[in-house]
C-alpha positions in Angstrom: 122.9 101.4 100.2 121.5 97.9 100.7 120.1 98.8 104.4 117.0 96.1 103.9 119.5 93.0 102.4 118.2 89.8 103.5 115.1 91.4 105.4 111.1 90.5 104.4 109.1 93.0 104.4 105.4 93.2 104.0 103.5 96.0 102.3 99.4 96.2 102.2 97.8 98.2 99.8 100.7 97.7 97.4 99.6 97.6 94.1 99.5 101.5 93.1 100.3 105.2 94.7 101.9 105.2 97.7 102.2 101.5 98.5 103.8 100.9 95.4 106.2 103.6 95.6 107.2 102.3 99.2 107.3 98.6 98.2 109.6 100.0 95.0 112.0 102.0 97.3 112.4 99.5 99.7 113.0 96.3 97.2 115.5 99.2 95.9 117.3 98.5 99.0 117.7 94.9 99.1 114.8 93.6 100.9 112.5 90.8 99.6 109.0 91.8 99.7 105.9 90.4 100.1 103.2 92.6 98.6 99.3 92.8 99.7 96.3 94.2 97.8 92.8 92.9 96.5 93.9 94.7 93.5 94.8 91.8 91.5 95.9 93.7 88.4 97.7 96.2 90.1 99.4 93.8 92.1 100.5 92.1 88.6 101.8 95.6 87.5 103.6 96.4 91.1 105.8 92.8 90.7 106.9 93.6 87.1 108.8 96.6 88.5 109.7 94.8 91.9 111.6 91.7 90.6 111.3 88.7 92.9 108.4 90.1 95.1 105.9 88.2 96.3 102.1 88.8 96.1 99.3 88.1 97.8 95.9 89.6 96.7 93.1 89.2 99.2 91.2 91.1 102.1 93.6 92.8 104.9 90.7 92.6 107.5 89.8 88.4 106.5 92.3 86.9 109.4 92.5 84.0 107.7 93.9 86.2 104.7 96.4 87.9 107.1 97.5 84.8 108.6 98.0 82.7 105.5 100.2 85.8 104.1 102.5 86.0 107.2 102.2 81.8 107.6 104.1 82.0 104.1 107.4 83.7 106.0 110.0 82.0 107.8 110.6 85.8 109.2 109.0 89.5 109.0 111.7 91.5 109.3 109.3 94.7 108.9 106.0 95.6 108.4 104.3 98.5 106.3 100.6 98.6 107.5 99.6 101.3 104.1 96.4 99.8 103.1 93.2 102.2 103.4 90.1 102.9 101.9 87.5 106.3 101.6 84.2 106.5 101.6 83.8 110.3 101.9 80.8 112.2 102.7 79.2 114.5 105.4 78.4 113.3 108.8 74.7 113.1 107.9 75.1 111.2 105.3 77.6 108.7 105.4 75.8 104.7 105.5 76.7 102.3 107.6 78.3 100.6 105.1 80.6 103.1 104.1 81.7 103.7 107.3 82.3 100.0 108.8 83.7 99.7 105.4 86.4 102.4 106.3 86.8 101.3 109.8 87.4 97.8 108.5 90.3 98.6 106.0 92.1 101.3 107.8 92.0 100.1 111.6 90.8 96.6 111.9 93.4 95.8 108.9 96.4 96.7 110.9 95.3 95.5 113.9 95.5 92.0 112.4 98.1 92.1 110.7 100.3 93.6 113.4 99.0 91.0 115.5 100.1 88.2 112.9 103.8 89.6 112.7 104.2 89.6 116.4 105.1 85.8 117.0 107.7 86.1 114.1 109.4 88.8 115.8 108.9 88.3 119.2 110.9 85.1 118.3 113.8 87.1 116.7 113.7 90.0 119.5 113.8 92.5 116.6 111.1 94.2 114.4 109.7 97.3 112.6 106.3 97.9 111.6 105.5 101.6 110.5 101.6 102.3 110.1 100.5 104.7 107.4 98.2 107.8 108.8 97.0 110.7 107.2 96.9 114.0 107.6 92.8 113.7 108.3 93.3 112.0 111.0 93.8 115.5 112.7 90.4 116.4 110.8 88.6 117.2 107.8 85.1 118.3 106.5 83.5 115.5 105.1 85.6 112.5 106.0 84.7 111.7 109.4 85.0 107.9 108.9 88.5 108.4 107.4 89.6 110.8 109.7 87.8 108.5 112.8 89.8 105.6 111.7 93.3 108.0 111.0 92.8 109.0 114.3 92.5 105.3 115.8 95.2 104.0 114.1 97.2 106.9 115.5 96.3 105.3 119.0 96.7 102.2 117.8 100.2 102.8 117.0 101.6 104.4 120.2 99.5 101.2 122.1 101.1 98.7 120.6 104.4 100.9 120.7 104.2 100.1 124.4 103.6 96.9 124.1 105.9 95.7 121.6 108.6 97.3 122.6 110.0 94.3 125.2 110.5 92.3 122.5 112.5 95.0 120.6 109.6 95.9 118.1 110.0 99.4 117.3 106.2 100.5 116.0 105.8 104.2 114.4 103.5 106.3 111.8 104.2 108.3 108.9 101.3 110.6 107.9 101.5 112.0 104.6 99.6 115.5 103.4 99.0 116.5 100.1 100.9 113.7 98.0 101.1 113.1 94.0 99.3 110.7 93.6 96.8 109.7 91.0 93.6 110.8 93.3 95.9 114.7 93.4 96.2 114.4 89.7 92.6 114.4 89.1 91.1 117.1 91.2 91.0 120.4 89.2 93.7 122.8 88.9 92.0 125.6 90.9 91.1 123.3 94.0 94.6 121.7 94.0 95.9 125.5 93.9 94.4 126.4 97.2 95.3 123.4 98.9 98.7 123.8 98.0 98.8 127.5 99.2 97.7 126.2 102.8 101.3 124.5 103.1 104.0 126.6 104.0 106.2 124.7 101.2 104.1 125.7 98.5 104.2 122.3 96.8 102.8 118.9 96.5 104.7 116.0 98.0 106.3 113.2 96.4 105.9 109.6 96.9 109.5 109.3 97.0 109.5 111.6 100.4 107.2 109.6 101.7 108.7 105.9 100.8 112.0 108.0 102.4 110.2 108.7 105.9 109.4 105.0 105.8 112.8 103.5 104.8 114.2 105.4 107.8 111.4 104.0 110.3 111.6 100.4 109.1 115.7 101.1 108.9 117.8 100.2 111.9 118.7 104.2 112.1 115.5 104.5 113.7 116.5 101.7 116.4 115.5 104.3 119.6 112.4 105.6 118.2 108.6 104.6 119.3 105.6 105.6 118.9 106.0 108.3 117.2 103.6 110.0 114.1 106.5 111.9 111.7 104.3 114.3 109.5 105.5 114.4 105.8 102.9 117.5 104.9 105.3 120.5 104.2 104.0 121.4 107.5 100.2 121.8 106.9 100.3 120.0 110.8 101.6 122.9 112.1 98.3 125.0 112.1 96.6 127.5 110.0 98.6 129.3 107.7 97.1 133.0 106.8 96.6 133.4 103.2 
């Protein structure tokens, strides 16, 4: 099914994981993408596998970055705000740095590029931009700057889901849990084992499930949804699941 043919779409944090996999799924479905990371390599790798995309590799909270990207588009059909960044560590001893660093990237990064898209499709009275959460932002020892800026862009995305929606601008989340991704590959095999047992599935996700959550949000199928956060965890967000 061609459901994105003749739509741009925009993608941050597109050169690997779950960026990638969106970006892939998406150009899989007809749409002409426009792909965003300061991962120049990665970026290189991510348009050998998405023939025709185009890339852009810079810094998603430089606004003269963001509005050079979105200057290069006659139209944004949709908008995939994935880009993020941790810098994990206790309360009492995350720097400064590490946190403005997070808050920058993960909050302040949608922020302007949602802001950017908005002329384009104010003008065509028709849009979709789908923010990427996480399951932190409900929580999480030892990522309170990840889970802070989660959290925000959770607010951020029901906000502007009120705003946007006179011009026809449907704005929603997908929050993913415990996804294969590199970063799940790596951590040991007894750690990933208890994680996994705290999900009712009893299984790691797949990128795949997550670029499908985010088809149907950027898709016209979604047409009378706002605001909303859709989980993708195998139901971790449910609560506490007794071992």
């Amino acid at each position: 099914m061609q459901m994105f043919k003749d739509k741009t779409v925009i993608v941050t944090g597109a050169a690997r994981g779950i960026g990638r996999g969106i970006a892939t799924h998406l150009a899989q479905q007809g749409a002409q993408l426009i792909l965003v990371d300061c991962d120049q390599e990665g970026l290189e790798e991510s348009s050998k596998i998405i023939s025709g995309a185009t890339t852009f590799c810079g810094d998603v909270t430089d606004q003269a970055f963001v509005n050079k990207v979105v200057a290069s588009c006659s139209q944004v059909d949709v908008l995939i705000n994935n880009a993020g960044v941790t810098r994990d560590n206790l309360v009492a001893k995350i720097s400064e740095n590490d946190w403005d660093q997070v808050m920058a990237v993960n909050l302040k990064g949608p922020f302007l590029f949602s802001q950017a898209v908005l002329p384009l499709m104010k003008e065509s009275q028709k849009g979709k931009i789908v923010n990427i959460i996480s399951a932190s932002w409900l929580g999480n020892i030892g990522q309170a700057n990840y889970s802070a800026s989660k959290g925000g862009l959770v607010s951020f995305t029901r906000t502007t889901a009120l705003e946007f929606a006179r011009y026809n601008i449907n704005v929603n989340g997908v929050s993913p849990g415990l996804i294969e991704t590199e970063m799940v590959k790596s951590i040991p095999e007894k750690v990933k084992e208890r994680l996994i047992n705290m999900r009712p599935l009893k299984r790691v996700g797949k990128i795949e499930e997550i670029a499908d959550a985010v088809a149907f949000l950027a898709s016209d199928r979604s047409d009378y949804i706002t605001g909303q956060i859709l989980h993708v965890d195998g139901g971790k967000s449910c609560g506490i699941l007794a071992l």
